[in-house]
Backbone as CSV, one residue per row, in Angstrom:
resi,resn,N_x,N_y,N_z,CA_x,CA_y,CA_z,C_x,C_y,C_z
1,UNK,-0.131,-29.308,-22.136,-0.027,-27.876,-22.037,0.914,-27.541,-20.882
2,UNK,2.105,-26.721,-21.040,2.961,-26.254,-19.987,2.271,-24.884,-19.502
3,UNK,2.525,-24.847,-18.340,2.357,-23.074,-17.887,3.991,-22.973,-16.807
4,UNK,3.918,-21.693,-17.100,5.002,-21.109,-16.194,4.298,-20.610,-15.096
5,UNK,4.902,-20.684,-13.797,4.453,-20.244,-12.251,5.578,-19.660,-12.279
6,UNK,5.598,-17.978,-11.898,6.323,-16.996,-11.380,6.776,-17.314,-10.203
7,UNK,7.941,-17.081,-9.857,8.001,-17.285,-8.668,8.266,-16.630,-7.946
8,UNK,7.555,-16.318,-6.955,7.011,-15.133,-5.707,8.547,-14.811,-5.327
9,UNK,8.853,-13.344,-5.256,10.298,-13.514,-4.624,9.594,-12.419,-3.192
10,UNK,10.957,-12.905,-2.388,10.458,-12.278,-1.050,11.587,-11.046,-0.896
11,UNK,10.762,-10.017,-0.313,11.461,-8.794,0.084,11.529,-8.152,1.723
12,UNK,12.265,-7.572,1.818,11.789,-6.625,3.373,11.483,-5.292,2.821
13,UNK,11.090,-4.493,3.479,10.745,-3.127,3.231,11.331,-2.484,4.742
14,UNK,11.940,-1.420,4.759,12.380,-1.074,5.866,12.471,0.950,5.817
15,UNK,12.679,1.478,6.558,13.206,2.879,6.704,14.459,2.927,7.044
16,UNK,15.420,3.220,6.015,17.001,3.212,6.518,17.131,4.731,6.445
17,UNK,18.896,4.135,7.664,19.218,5.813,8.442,20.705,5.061,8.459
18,UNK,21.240,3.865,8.012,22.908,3.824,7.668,23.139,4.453,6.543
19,UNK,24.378,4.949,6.576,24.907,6.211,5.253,25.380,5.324,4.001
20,UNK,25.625,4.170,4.541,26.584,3.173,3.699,25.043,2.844,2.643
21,UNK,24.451,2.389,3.230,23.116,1.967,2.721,21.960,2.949,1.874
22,UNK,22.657,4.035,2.317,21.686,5.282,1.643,22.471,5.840,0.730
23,UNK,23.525,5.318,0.833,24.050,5.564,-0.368,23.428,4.595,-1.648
24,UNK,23.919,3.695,-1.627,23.269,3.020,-2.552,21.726,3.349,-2.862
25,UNK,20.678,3.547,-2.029,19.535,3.871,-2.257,19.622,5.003,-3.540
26,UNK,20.439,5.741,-2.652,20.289,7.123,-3.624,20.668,6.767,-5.246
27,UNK,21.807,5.540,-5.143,22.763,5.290,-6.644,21.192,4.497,-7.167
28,UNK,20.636,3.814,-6.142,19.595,2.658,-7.354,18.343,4.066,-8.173
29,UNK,18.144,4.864,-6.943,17.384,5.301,-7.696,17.610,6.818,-8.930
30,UNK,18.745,7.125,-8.836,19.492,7.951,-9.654,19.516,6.936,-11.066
31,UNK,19.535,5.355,-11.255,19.934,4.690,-11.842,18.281,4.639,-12.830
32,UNK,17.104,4.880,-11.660,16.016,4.613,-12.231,15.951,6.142,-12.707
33,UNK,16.192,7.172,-12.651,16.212,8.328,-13.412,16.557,8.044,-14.144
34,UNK,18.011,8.289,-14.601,18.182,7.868,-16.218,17.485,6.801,-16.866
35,UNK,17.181,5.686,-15.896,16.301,4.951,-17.604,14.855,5.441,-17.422
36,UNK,14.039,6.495,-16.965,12.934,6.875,-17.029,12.890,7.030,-18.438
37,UNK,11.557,6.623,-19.061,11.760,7.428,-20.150,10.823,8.529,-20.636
38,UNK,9.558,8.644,-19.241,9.100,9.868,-19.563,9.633,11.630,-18.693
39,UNK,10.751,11.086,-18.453,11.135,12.074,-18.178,12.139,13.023,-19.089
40,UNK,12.335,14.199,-19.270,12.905,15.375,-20.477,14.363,15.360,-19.600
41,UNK,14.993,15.684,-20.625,16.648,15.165,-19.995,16.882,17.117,-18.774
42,UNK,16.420,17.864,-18.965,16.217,18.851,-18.381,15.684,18.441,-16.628
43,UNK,14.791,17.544,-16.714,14.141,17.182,-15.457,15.464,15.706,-14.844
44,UNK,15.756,14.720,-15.707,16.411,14.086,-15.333,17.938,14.584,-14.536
45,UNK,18.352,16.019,-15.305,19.335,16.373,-14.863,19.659,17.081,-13.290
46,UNK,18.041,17.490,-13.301,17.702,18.530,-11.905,17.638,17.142,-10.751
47,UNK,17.150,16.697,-11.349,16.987,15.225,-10.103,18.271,14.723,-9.841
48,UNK,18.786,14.249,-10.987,20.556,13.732,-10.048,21.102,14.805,-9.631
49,UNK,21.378,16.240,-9.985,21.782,17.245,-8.993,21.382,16.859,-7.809
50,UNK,20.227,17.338,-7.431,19.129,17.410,-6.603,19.836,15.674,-5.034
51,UNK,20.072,14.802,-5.789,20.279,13.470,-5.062,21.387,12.925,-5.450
52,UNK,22.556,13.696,-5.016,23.893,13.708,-5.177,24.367,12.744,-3.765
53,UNK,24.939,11.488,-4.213,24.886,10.602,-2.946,26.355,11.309,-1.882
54,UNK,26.896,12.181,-2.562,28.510,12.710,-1.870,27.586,13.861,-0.795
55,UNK,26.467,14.134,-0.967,25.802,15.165,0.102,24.637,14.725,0.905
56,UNK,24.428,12.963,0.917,23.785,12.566,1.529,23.282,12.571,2.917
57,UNK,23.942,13.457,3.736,23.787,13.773,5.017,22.891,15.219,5.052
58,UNK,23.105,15.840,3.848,22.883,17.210,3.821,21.143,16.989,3.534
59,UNK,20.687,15.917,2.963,19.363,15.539,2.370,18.246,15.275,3.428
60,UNK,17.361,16.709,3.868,16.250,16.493,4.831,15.195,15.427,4.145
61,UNK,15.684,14.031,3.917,14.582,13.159,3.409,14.510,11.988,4.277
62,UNK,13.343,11.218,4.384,13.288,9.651,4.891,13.698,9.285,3.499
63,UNK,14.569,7.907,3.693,14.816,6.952,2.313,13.780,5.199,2.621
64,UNK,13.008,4.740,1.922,12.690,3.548,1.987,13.118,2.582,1.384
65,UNK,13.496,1.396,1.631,13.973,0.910,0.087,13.179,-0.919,0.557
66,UNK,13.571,-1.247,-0.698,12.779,-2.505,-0.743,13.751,-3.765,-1.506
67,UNK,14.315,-4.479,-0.524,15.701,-5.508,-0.575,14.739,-7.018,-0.688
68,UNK,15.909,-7.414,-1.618,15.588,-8.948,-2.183,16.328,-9.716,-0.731
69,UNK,15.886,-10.776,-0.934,16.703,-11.937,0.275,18.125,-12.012,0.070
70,UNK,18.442,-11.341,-0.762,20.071,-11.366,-0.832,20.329,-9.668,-0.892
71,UNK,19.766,-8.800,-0.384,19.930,-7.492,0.178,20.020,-6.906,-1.133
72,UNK,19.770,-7.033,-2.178,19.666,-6.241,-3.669,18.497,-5.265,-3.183
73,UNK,18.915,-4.134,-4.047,17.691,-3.363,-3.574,16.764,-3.150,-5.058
74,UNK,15.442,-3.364,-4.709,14.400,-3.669,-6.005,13.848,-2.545,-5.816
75,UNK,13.552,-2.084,-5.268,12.531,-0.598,-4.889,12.987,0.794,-4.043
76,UNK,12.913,1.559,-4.169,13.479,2.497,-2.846,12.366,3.892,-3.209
77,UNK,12.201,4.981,-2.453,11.460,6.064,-2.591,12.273,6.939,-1.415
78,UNK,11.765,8.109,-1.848,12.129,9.598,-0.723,11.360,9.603,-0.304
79,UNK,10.919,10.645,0.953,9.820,10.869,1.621,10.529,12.364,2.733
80,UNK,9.367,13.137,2.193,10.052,14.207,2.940,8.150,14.920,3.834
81,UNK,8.814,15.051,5.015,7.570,15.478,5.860,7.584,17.029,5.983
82,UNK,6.453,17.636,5.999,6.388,19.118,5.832,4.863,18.834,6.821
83,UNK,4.987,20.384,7.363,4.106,21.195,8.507,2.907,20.676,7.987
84,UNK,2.027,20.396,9.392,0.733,20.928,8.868,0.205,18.958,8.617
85,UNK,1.160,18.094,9.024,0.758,16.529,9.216,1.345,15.902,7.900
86,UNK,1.902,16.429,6.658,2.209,16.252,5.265,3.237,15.584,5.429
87,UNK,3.033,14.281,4.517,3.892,13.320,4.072,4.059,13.514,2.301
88,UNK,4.777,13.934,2.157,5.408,13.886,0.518,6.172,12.684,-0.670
89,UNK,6.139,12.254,-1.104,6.439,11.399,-1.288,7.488,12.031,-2.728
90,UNK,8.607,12.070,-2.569,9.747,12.658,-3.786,9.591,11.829,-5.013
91,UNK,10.480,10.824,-4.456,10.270,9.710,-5.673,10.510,8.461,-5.596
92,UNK,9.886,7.302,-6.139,9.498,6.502,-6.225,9.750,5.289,-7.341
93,UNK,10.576,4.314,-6.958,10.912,3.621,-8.455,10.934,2.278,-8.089
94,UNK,10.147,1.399,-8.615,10.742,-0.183,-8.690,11.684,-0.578,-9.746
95,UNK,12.518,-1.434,-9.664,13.292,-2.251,-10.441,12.196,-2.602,-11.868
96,UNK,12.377,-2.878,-12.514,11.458,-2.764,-13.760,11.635,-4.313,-13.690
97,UNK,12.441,-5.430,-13.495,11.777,-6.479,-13.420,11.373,-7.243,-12.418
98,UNK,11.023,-5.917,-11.529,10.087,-6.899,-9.934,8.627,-6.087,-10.237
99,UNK,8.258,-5.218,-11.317,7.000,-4.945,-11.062,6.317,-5.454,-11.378
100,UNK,4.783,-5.536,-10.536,3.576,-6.179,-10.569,4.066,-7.569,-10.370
101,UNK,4.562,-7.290,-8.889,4.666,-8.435,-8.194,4.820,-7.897,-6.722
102,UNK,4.550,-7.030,-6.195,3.832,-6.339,-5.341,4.579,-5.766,-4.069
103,UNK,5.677,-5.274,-4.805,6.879,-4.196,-4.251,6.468,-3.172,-4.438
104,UNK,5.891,-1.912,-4.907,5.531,-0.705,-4.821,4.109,-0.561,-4.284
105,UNK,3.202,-1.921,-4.548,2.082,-1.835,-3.431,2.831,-2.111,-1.858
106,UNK,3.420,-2.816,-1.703,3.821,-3.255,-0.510,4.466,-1.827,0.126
107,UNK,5.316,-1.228,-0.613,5.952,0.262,-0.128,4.995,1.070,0.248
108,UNK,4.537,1.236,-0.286,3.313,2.215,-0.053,2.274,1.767,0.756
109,UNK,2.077,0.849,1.564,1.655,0.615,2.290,2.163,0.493,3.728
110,UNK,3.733,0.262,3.728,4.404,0.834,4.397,4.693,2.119,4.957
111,UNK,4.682,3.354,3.819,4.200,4.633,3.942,3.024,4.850,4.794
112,UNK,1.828,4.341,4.124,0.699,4.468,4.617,0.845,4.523,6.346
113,UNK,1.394,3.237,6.410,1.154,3.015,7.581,2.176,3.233,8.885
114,UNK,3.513,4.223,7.789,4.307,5.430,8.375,3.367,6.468,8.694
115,UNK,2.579,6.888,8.096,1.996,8.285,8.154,1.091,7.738,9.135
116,UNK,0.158,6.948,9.726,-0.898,6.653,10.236,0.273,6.215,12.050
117,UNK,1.211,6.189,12.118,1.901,5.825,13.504,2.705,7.558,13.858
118,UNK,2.878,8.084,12.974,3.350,9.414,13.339,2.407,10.468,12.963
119,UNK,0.901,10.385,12.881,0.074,11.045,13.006,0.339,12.065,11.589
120,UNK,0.475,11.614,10.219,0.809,12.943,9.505,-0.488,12.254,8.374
121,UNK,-1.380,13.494,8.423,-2.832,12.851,7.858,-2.966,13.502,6.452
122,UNK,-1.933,13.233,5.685,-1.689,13.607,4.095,-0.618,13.261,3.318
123,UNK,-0.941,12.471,2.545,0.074,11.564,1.596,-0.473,12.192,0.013
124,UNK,1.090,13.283,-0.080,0.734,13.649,-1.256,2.013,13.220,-2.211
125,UNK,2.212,13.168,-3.552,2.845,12.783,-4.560,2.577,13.090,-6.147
126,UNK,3.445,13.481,-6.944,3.393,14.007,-8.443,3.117,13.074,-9.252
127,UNK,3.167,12.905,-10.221,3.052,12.077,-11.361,3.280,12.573,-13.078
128,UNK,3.966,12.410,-13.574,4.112,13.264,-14.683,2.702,12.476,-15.632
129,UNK,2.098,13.402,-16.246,1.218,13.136,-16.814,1.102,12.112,-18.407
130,UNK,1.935,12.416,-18.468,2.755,11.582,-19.649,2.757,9.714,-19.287
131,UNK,3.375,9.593,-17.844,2.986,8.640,-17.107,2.039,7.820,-16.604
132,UNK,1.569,6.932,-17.955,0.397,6.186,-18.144,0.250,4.975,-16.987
133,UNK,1.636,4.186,-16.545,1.942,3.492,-15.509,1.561,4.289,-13.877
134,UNK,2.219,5.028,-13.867,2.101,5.504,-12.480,0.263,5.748,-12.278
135,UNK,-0.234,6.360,-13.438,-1.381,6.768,-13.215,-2.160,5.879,-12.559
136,UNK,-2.493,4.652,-13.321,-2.935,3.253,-13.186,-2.345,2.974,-11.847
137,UNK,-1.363,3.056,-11.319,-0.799,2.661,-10.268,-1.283,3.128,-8.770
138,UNK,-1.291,4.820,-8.793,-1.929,5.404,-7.963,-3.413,5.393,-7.456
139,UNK,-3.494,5.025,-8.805,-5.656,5.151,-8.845,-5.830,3.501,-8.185
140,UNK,-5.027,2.698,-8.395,-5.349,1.246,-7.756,-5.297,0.828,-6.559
141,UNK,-4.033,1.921,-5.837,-4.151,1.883,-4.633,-4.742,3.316,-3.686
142,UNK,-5.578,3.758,-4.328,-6.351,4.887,-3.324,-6.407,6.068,-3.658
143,UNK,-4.901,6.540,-4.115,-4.805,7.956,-4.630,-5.746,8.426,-5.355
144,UNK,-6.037,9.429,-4.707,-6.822,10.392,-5.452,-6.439,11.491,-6.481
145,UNK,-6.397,11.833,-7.589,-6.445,13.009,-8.889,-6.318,13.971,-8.225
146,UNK,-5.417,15.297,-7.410,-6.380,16.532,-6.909,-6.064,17.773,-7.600
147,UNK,-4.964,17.043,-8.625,-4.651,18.478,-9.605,-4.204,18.270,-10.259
148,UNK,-3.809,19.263,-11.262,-2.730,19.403,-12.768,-1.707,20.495,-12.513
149,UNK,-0.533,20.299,-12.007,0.606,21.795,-11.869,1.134,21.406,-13.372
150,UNK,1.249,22.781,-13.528,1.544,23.407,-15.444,2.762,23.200,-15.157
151,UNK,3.836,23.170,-16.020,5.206,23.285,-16.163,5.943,23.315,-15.066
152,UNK,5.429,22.491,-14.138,6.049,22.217,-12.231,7.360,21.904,-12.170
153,UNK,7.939,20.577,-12.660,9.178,21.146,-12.514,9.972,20.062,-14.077
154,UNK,10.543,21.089,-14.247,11.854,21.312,-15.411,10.659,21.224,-16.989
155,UNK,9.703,22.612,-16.529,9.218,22.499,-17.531,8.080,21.670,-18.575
156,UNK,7.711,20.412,-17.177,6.640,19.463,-17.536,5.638,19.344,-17.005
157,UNK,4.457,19.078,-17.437,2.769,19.068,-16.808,3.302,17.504,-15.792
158,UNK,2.275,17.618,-14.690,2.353,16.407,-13.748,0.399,16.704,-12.861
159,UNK,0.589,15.456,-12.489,-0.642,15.536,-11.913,-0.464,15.658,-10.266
160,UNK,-0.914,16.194,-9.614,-0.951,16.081,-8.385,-1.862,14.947,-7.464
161,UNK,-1.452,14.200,-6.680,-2.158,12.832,-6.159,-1.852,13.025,-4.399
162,UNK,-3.540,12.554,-3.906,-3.802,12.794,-2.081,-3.899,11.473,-2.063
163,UNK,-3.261,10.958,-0.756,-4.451,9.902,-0.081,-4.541,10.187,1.591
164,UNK,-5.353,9.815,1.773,-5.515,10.283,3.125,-6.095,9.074,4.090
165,UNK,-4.536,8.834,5.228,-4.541,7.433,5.714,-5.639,7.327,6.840
């Protein structure tokens, strides 16, 4: 009997603030917009507006991203902080063939433990409801359900998700 052993690949996770580098962040995950596929081409379109890498300076966001040993980037997310201790989380994408191998747990724990060193005691984030993956995803690592916004943005139901570090 053969079995296959995956083999563990190693990443860094970091908070970048080079432009050269956030650029690309912005291109990988513009790249994971279009192949979303529960997203309505109405919402896909507002998002690459929205993360136009030629106005990347202009973008009040943290960028995270999550690099292979040869600096490929497998993961990246936004993160935008608002009043009141709030950590937001924009958006969020792994490479579709590093998941569940523990790059978007690992990010988010990074987050976590962004929000828990700069004192911001609310980690909130969307989820389109349609989004059977993310759901499963959020609920595994802590997130909590705390709502349903109707037609939030470009016209689609999403769930609203807390965790609180």
């Amino acid at each position: 009997m053969e079995f296959k052993i995956k083999e563990r690949i190693n990443f860094d996770i970091k908070l970048e603030k080079d432009k050269n580098k956030l650029k690309n962040i912005i291109k990988f995950l513009r790249a994971s917009i279009k192949e979303d596929p529960d997203e309505n081409d109405e919402s896909k379109s507002e998002y690459l507006k929205l993360y136009d890498p030629k106005k990347i300076s202009d973008l009040p966001y943290l960028f995270i991203s999550a690099n292979s040993d040869d600096d490929k980037i497998i993961g990246a997310c936004i993160l935008e902080i608002y009043k009141k201790n709030l950590l937001k989380i924009d958006f969020f994408a792994v490479n579709k063939n590093y998941r569940r191998q523990g790059v978007g747990f690992s990010m988010l724990r990074y987050i976590i433990d962004y929000a828990r060193k700069y004192n911001l005691y609310n980690i909130e984030c969307i989820s389109l409801i349609s989004n059977k993956e993310a759901k499963k995803f959020l609920k595994k690592t802590g997130f909590k359900k705390v709502g349903k916004l109707k037609h939030y943005w470009a016209k689609q139901d999403y769930y609203l998700w807390e965790y609180l570090p």
